[in-house]
Wavefront OBJ file of the C-alpha trace (Angstrom):
o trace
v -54.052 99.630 94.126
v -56.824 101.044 96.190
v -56.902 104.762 96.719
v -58.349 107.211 99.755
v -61.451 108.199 99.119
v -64.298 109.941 101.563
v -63.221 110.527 105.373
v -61.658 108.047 107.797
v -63.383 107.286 111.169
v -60.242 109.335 112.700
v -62.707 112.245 110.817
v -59.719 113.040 108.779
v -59.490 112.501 105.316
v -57.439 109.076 104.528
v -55.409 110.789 102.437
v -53.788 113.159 105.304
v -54.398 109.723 107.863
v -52.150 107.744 106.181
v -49.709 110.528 106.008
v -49.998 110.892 109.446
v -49.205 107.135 110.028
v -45.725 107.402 109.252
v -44.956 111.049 110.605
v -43.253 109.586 113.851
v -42.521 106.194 111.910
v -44.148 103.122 113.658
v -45.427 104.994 116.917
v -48.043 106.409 114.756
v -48.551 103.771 112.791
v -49.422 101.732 116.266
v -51.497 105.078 116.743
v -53.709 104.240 113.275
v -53.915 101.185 113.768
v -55.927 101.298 117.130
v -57.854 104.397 116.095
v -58.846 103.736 112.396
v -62.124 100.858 112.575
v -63.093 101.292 108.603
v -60.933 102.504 106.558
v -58.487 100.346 104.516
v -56.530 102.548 103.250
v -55.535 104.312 106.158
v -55.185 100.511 107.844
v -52.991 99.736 105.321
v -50.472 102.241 105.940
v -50.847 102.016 109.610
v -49.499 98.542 109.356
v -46.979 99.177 106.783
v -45.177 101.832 109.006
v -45.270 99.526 112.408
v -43.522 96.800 109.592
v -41.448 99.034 108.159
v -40.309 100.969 110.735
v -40.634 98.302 113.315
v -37.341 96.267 111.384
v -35.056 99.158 110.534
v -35.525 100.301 114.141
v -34.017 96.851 114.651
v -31.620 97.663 112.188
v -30.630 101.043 113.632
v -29.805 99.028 116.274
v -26.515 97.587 114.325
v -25.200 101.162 114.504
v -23.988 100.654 118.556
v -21.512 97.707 116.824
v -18.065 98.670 116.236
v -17.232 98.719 112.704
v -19.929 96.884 111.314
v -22.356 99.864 113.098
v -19.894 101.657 110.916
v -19.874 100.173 107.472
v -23.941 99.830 107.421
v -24.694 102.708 109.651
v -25.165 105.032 106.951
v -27.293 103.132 104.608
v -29.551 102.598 107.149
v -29.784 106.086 108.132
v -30.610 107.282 104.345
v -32.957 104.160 103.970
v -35.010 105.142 106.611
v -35.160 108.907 105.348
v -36.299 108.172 101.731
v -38.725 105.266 102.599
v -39.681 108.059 105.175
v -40.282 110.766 102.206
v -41.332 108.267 99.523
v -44.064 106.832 101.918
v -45.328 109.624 103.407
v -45.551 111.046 99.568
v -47.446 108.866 98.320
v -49.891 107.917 101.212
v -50.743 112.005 100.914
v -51.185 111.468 97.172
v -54.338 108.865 98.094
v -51.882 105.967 96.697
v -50.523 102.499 97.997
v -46.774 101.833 97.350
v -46.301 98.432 98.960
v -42.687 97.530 100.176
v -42.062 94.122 99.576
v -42.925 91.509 102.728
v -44.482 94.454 105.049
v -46.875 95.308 101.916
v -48.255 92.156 101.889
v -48.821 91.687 105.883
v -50.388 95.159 106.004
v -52.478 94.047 102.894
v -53.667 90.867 104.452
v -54.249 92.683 107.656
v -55.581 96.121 106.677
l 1 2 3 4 5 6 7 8 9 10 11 12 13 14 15 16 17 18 19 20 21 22 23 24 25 26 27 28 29 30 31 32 33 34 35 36 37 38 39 40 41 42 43 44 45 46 47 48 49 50 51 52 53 54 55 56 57 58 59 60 61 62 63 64 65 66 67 68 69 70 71 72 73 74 75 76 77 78 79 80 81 82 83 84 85 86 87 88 89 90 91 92 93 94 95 96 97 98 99 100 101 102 103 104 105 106 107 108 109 110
C-alpha cells in the first residue's frame, strides 16, 4: 500500500488530510474529495469515508425499527466507532487499510 508522503494541495500534510477525511465521517470525506486535485492518498481516504460512512449511515437507519432497530442497533453503533478509530489511526500513521468493497471503489477512484 501507498503511503503519504510530501504535502497535499489542501497545503496540509496527507498524513493529517486523510485524518481529517473521516473526522465528521462522510461529510468530510465529500469535503476531500472536492478539495484534494493531486494527492492519492488523501483521495483515497476521502472516498473510503463517503463509502464507508455513506452505508452504515444507511444502516443507522435500521435503529428507528422496532425490535430489529433493537437487536442490530448496537453493533452498528460500536462498528461505526472502531472503523471510526481504526481509520482515522491509520490514515494519521501515512497508511492505507482498505475495507473490503469501499477499498476497492476508493482505489479505482482515488
Amino acid at each position: 500500500m501507498a503511503e503519504a508522503k510530501g504535502k497535499s494541495s489542501t497545503g496540509l500534510k496527507p498524513n493529517v488530510a486523510g485524518l481529517l477525511c473521516y473526522l465528521l465521517f462522510w461529510v468530510t470525506g465529500l469535503e476531500f474529495l472536492f478539495l484534494e486535485r493531486k494527492d492519492r492518498f488523501v483521495r483515497f481516504h476521502a472516498i473510503q469515508s463517503i463509502v464507508v460512512f455513506g452505508v452504515l449511515s444507511l444502516a443507522f437507519s435500521l435503529l428507528f425499527i422496532p425490535i430489529i432497530g433493537w437487536i442490530f442497533g448496537w453493533g452498528i453503533i460500536l462498528l461505526v466507532f472502531i472503523l471510526w478509530i481504526v481509520l482515522m489511526i491509520r490514515a494519521y500513521q501515512g497508511k492505507r487499510i482498505k475495507i473490503p468493497v469501499a477499498g476497492d471503489i476508493a482505489e479505482r477512484n482515488a
